[in-house]
C-alpha positions in Angstrom: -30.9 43.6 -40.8 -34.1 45.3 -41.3 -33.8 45.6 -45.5 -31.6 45.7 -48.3 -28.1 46.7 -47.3 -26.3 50.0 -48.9 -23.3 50.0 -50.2 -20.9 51.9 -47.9 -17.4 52.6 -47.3 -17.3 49.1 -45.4 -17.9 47.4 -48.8 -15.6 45.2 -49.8 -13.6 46.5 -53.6 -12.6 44.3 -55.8 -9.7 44.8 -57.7 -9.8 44.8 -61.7 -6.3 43.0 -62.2 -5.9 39.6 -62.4 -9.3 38.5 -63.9 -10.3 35.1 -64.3 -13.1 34.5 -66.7 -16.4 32.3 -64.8 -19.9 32.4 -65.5 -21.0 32.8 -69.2 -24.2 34.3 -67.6 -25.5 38.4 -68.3 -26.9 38.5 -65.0 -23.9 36.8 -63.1 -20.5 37.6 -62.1 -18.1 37.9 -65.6 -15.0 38.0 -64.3 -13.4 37.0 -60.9 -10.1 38.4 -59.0 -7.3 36.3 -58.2 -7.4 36.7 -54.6 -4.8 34.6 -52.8 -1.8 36.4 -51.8 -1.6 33.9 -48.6 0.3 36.4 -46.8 1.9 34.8 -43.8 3.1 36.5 -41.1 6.7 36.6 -40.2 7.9 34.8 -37.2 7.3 37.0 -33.7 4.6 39.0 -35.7 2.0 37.9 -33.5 3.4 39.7 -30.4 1.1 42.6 -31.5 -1.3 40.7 -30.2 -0.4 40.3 -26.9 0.2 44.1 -26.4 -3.8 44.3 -26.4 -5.3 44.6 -22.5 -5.6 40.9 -21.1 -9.2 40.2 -22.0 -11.8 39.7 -19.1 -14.9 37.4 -19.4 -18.2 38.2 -17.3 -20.0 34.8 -16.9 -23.8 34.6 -16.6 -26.9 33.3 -17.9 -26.9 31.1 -21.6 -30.5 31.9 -21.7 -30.4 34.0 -24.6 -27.1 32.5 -26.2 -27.4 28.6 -26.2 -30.6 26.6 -25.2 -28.3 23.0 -25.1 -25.9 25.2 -22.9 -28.2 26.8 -20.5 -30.4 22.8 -19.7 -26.4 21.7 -19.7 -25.1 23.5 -16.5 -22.6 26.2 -18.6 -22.3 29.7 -17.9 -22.1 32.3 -21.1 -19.7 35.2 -21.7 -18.9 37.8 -24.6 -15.1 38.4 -25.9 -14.5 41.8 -27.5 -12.0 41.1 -30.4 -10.6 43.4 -32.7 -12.1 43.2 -36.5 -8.6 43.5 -38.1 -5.7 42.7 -35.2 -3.2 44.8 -37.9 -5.5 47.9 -36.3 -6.3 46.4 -32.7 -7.8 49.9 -31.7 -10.3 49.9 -34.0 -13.7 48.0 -34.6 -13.9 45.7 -32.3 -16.5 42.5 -32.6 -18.1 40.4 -30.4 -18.1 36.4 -29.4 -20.1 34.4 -27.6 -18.2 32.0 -25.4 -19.5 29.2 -23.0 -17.5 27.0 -19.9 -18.9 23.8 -18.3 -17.0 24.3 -14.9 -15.3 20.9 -13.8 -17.4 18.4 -12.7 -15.1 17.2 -9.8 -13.4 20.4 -8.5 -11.4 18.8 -6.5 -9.5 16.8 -9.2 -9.6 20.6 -11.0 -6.8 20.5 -13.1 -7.3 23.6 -15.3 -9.3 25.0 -19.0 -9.3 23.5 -22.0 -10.3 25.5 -25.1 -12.5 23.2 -27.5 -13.5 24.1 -31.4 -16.0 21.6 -32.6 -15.0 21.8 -36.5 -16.6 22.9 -39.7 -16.0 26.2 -40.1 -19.1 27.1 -39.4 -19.5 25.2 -36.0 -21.3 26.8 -33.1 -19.3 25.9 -30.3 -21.7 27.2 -27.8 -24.7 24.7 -28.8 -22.7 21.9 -30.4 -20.0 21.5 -28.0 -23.2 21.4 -24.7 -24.5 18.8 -26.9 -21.9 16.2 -27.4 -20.6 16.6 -23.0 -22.2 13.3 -23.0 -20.0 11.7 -25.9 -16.9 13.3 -23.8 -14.5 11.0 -21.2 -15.5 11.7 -18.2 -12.2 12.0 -16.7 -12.2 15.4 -19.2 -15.6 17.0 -17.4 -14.8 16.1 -14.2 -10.9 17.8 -14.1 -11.2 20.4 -16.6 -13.1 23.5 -16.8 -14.6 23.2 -20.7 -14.4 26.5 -22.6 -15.8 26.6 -25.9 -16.9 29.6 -28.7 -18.7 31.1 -32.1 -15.8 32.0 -33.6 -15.7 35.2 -35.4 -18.6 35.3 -38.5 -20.9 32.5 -36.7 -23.5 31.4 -34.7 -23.8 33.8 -31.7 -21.0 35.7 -32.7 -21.2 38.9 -34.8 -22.0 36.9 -37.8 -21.4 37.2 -41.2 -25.6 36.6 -42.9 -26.2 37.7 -46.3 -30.0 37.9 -46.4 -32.2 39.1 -43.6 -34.2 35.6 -42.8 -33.0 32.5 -43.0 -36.9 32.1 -45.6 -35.2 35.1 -47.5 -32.1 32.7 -48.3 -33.7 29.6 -48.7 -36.0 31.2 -51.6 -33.7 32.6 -52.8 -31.2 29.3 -53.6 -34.6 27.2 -54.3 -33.5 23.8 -55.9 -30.0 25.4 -56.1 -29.3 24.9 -52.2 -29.1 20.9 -53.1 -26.3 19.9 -55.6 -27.2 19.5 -59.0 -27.6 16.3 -61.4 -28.7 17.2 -65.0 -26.3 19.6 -67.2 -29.3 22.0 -66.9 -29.2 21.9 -63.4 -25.3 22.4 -63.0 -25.6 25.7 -65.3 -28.6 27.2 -63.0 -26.8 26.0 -59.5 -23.4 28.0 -60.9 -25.7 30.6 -62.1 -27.2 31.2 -58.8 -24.4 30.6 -56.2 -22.6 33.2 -58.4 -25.5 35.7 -58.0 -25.8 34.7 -54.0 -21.5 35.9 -53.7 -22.7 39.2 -55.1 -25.3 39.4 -52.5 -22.7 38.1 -49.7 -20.2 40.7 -51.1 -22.8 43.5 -50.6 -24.4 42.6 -47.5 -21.5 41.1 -45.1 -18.4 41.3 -47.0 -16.7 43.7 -44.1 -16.7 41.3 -42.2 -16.2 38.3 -43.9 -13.4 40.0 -45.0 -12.0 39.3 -41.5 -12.8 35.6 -40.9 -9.6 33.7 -41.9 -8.6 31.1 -39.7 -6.0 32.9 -39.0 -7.5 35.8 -37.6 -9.6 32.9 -35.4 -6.7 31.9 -34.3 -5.3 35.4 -33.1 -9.1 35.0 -31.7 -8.0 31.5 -29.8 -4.6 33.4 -28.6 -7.2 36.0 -26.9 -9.1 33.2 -24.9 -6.4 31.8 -23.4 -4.9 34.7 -21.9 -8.7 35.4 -20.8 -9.2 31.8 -19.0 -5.8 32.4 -17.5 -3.6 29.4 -19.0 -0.6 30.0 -18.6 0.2 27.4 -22.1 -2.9 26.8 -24.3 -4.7 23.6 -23.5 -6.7 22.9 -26.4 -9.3 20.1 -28.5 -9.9 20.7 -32.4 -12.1 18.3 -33.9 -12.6 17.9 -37.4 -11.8 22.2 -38.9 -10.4 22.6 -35.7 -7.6 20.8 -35.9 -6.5 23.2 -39.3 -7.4 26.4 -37.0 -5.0 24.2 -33.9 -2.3 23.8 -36.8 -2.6 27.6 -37.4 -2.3 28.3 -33.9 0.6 25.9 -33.1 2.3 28.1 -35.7 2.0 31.5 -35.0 2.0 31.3 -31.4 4.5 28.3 -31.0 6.0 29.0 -27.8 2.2 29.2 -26.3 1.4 25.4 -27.3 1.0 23.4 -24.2 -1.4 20.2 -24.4 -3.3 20.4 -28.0 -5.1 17.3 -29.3 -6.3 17.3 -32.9 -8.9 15.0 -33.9 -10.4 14.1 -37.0 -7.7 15.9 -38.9 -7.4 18.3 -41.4 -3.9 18.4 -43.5 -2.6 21.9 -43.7 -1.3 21.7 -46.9 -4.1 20.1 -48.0 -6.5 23.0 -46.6 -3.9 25.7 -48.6 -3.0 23.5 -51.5 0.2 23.9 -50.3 0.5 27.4 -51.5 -1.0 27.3 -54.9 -2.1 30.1 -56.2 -4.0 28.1 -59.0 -4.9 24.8 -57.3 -6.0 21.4 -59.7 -8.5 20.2 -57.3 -11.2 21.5 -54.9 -10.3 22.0 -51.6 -13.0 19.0 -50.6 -11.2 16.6 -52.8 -7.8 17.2 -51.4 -9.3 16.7 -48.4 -10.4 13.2 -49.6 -14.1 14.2 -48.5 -15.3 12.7 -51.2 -14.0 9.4 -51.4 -14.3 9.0 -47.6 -17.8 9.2 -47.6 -18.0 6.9 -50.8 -15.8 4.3 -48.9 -18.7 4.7 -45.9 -21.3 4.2 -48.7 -19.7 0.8 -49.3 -19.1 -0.1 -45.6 -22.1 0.7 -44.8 -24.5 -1.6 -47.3 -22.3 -4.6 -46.7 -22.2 -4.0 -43.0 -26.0 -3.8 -43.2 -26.5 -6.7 -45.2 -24.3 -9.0 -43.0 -26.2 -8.4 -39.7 -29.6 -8.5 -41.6 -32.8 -6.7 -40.5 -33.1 -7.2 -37.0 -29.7 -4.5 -36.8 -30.3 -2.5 -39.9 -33.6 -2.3 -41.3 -32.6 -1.6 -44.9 -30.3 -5.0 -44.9 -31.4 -7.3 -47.8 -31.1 -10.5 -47.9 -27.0 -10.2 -48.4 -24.7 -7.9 -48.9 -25.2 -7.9 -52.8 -29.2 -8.2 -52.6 -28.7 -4.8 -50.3 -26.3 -3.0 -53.2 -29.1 -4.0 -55.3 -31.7 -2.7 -52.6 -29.5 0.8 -52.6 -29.3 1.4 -56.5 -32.7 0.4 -57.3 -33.9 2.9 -54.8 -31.4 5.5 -56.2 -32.3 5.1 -59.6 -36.0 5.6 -58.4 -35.1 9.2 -56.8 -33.5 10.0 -60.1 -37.1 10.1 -61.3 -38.3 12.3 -58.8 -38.8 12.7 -54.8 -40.3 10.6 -52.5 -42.1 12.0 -49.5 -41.8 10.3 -45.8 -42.9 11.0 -42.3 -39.7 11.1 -40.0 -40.5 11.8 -36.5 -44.2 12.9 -37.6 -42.6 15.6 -40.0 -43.1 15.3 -43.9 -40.0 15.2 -45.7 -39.7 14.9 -49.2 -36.8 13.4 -49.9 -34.8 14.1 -53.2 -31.9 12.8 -55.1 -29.7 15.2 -53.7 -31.1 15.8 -50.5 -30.5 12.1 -49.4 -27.2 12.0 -50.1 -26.2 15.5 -48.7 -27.6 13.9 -46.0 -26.1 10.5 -45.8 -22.7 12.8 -46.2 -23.4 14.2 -42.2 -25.1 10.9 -40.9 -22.3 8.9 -41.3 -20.0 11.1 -39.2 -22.3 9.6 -35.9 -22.0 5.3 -35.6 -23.2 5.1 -32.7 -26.7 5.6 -31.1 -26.6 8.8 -28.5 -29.1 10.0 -25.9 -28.4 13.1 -24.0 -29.8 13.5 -20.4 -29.7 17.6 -21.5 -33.2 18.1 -22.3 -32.6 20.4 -25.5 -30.3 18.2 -27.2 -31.8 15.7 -29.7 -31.3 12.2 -29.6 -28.5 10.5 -32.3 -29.4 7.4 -34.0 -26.5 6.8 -35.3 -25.9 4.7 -38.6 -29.2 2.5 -37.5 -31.0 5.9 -38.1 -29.8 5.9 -42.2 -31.2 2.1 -42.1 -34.7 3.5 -41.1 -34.3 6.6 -43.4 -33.4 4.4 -46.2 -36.3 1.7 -45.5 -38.7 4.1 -45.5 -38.2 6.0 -48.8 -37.6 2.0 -49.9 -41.4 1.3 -48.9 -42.4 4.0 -50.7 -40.8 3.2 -54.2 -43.8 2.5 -55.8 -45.7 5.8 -55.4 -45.4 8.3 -58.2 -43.1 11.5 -57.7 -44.0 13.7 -55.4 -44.0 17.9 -56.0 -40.6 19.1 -54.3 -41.6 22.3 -52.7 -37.8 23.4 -52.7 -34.6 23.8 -51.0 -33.8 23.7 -46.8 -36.3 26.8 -46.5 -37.0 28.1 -42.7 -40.2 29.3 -42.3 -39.9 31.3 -38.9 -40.2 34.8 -39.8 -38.7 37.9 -38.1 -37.0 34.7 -35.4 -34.8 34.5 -38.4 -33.6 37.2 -38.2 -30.5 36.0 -36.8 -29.5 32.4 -38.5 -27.1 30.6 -38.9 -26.6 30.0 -42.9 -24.1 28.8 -45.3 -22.4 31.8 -45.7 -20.5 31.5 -42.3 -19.2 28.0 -43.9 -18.0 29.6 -47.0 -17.2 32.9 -46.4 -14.3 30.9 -43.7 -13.3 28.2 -46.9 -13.8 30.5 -49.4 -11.6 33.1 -48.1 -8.9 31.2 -46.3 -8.8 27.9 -48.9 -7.9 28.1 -52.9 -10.3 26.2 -55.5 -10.3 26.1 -59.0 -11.9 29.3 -60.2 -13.0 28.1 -63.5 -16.5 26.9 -62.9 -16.1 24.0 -65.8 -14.2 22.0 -63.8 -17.0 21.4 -61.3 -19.0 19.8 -64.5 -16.2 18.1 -65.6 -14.8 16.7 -62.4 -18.4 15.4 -61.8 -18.1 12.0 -63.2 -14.6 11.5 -62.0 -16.0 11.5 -59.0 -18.9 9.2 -59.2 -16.5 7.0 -61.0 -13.9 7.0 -58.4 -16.4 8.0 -54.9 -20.2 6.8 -56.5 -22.8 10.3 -56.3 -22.4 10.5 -52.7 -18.9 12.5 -53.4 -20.6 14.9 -55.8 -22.2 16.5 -52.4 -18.5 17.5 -50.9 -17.5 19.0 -55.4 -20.7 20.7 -55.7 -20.3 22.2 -51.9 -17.0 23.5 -53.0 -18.3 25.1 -56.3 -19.5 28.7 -54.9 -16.2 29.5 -54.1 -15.0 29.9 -57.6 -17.2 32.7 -58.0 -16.5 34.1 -54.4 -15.2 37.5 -54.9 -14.4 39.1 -51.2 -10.6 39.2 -50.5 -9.6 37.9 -47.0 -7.4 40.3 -45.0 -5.4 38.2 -43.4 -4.5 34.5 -44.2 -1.7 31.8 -43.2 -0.3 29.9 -45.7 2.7 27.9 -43.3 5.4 26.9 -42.6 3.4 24.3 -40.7 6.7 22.7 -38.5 7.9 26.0 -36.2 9.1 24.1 -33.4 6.9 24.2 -30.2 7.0 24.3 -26.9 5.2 21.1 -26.3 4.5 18.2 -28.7 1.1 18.3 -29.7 -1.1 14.7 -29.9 -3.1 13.7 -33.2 -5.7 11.2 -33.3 -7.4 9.8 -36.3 -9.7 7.5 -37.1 -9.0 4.7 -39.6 -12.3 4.7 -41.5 -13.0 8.5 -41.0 -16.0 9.6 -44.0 -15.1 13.3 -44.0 -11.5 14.0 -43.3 -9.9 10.4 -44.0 -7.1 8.6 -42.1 -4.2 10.1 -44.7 -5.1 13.8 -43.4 -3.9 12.5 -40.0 -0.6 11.1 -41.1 0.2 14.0 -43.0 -0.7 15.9 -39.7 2.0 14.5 -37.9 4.4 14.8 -40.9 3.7 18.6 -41.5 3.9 19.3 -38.1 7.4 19.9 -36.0 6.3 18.2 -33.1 3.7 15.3 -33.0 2.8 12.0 -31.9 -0.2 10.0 -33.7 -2.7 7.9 -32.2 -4.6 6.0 -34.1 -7.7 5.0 -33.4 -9.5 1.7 -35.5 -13.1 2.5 -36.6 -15.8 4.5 -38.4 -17.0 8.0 -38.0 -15.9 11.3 -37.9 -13.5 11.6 -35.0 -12.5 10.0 -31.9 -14.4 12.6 -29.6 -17.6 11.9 -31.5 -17.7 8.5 -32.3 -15.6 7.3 -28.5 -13.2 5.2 -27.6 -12.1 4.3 -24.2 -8.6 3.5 -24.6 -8.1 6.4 -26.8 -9.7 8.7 -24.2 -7.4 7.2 -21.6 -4.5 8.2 -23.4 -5.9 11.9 -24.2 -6.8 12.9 -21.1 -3.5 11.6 -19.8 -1.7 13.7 -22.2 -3.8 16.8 -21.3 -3.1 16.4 -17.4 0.4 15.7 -17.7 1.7 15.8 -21.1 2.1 12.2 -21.1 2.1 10.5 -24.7 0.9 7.0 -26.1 3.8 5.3 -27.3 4.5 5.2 -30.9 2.4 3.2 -33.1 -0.4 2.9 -30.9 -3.6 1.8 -32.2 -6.8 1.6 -30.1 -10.4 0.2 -30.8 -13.6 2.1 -31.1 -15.8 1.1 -28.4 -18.5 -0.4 -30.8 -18.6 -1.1 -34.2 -21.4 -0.2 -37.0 -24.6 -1.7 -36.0 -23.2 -3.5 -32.6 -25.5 -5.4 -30.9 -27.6 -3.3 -28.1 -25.6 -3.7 -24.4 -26.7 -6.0 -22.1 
């Protein structure tokens, strides 16, 4: 986008009706649409789909698409999609797609489909960098097929600002949730002003990036790889968008495992027009990641320094470690070196961190060259020592928000927007923004200020004003052709254990494994039994028997191997 964008016959309208007053602000957005209808489509809707030409996918080179996937042995395609499948002859957009060809062909069983969560997940880098994390029974029978859905990543993409430096100047303190009354009434002020900007720079197409229109997306794939039945992984987001699938193409479900779950009634709010809670806290984000908090300073105090460097004395001497060193950032940052790199670390910075780091336990090295090493929960222990060492010095100057500095390379980024523009379109939150100030100390009481990340994330949405085209609200149990397999983890910190069993509750055909341990997801965070049972399930169909529970391979700060 070489400058401002004009407004064109593209642009999104908004609709007068319906008003909800938000932001008392003369430069902000005054009143918002009520823009849920959560039109579902009628069973055998989707065969419109299917009428389009089978799609056909010219591998080569990932040398422009996906550094991790072109040092990680995958080949890259492009899938032309329509923008709106209710006009399937018309504007048609592009995604990029990867495969990792099966290691062992000749165990070659056939192609599973893989979405690596958020929305906003780039399945053609993220998915190249966790093939190490994966069974290997999966890479060696399976081709692995994996893409940016539509509005991310490599995909036409939905970017409201021209660089990635424009956006991050333009959020300044704002892109970091906010702590002080005066900071809550600037961050609404601003995210409000940023949705205007999304509105008149991408809102064509973010007007098309429902999860159900991925899914219609997903439907496309499979007839391009050929499967006959969709073979398919969702982790984390990708189990809603799996969900979505299983329900408008249910006779097309062959072998789908979703892991790390997301409840579909919790992603809707079950149809509520006017929801009472974010779509985060439904989700239980918030007090997942508080629970983690908690495991994670009396894990580190029991195994002491040697296995977590941030480990008082005891469990209580490292609580006392943690809020001292808290109540310090409340004064002002604290700058560190982490891997040479100055980082001045904020209030809010370090616990939108924390709220990722804690999806990984485990220390990971890839052999593929362009993927960066994961330390795991021993990697928060050194993050949190450091700033610790530091305590003493006076505040340090916080030059501002994530900001990019790369230039015209920017000109293609990947930004928040292709988060909310998916969550914002596709999931209901309260659209008075008050009730992000006031829920804020219900969450600290009930979560601690880690869960104020996942409210104040949610916030922009109440002042998001472009109407999704197409959405699915359920039913969520259409029988299908196969049972599908859910796996959660007991102690996940994003999308908790609960989301699972209301998975296999919602759903009208699923069997639950259950896996005990930390992190976000089986597939990330691995366990072999688990895996054993998965990849029996995706060759054959095979299911664990009910009620099984399996450990994670190691615990929080396990001892190295021998």
């Amino acid at each position: 986008m070489a400058g401002p964008p004009s407004l064109s016959a593209e642009t999104v309208t908004i609709p007068a009706q319906d008003t909800i007053a938000t932001v008392d602000d003369n430069s902000a957005v005054k009143s918002m649409p009520d823009k849920y209808s959560l039109k579902s489509h009628k069973f055998g809707d989707d065969g419109r789909e299917t009428s389009l030409p089978k799609p056909v996918l010219a591998w080569g080179s990932c040398e422009k698409i996906s550094p991790p996937a072109f040092t990680g042995g995958f080949v890259c395609a492009t899938l032309k999609v329509p923008l709106d499948y209710d006009h399937p002859k018309g504007r048609q957009i592009s995604l990029a797609v990867v495969k990792h060809k099966a290691s062992n062909p000749s165990e070659h069983v056939g192609t599973v489909l893989m979405n690596p969560g958020g929305p906003g997940g780039t399945g053609t880098s993220q998915i190249p960098s966790w093939m190490g994390l994966f069974p290997k029974d999966l890479v060696d029978r399976f081709d692995i097929v994996s893409w940016d859905p539509r509005g991310i990543g490599m995909s036409d993409a939905v970017q409201c600002f021209s660089t990635a430096t424009e956006e991050g100047n333009f959020l300044g303190e704002s892109a970091e949730f906010p702590v002080t009354p005066e900071q809550q009434r600037k961050y609404i002020s601003v995210w409000a002003k940023w949705g205007q900007r999304c509105a008149w720079a991408a809102g064509s197409l973010a007007a098309h990036v429902s999860t159900a229109d991925t899914a219609r997306d997903l439907e496309q794939l499979r007839r391009a790889v050929g499967e006959p039945k969709l073979r398919y992984i969702g982790i984390s987001y990708g189990t809603f968008l799996g969900a979505t699938y299983a329900n408008l193409f249910p006779d097309r479900v062959g072998h789908m495992v979703l892991d790390g779950n997301v409840a579909p009634k919790n992603w809707t709010a079950d149809g509520q027009r006017h929801p009472q809670q974010s779509i985060s806290l439904r989700i239980g984000s918030d007090a997942g990641a508080g629970f983690s908090m908690r495991k994670f300073i009396e894990l580190c105090g029991q195994v002491g320094p040697q296995r977590c460097k941030f480990a008082g004395p005891s469990p209580q001497a490292t609580q006392k470690k943690w809020d001292d060193l808290m109540d310090r950032l409340l004064v002002g940052p604290i700058t560190i070196y982490v891997s040479g790199q100055a980082v001045v670390m904020t209030y809010s910075k370090l616990l939108g961190a924390l709220g990722s780091l804690f999806n990984f336990v485990q220390p990971f090295t890839s052999e593929n060259p362009n993927v960066k090493p994961m330390k795991g929960w021993p990697q928060i222990a050194e993050i949190l020592q450091l700033l610790w060492e530091k305590i003493e010095t006076p505040p340090a100057l916080n030059s501002s928000s994530s900001t990019t500095h790369c230039g015209n390379a920017c000109e293609k980024y990947a930004g928040v927007e292709q988060t909310l523009a998916v969550i914002c379109g596709d999931s209901p939150n309260p659209r008075n923004t008050d009730y992000y100030i006031r829920e804020s100390q219900n969450v600290i009481e009930s979560s601690g200020p880690i869960g104020l990340t996942n409210l104040w994330a949610d916030e922009p949405c109440a002042t998001w004003s472009i109407r999704e085209e197409d959405t699915y609200a359920g039913p969520w149990n259409r029988p299908t052709a196969n049972p599908i397999l859910v796996v959660g983890n007991t102690f996940d910190p994003s999308t908790p254990y609960q989301n699972s069993l209301d998975m296999v509750e919602q759903l009208a055909d699923a069997r639950l494994l259950t896996v005990e341990g930390f992190g976000h997801s089986e597939m990330l965070n691995p366990s072999d039994c688990a895996n054993a049972y998965i990849v029996e399930y995706l060759v054959s169909g095979a299911l664990p028997p009910v009620g099984t529970v399996c450990q994670q391979n190691k615990q929080p700060f396990a001892p190295p191997s021998p």
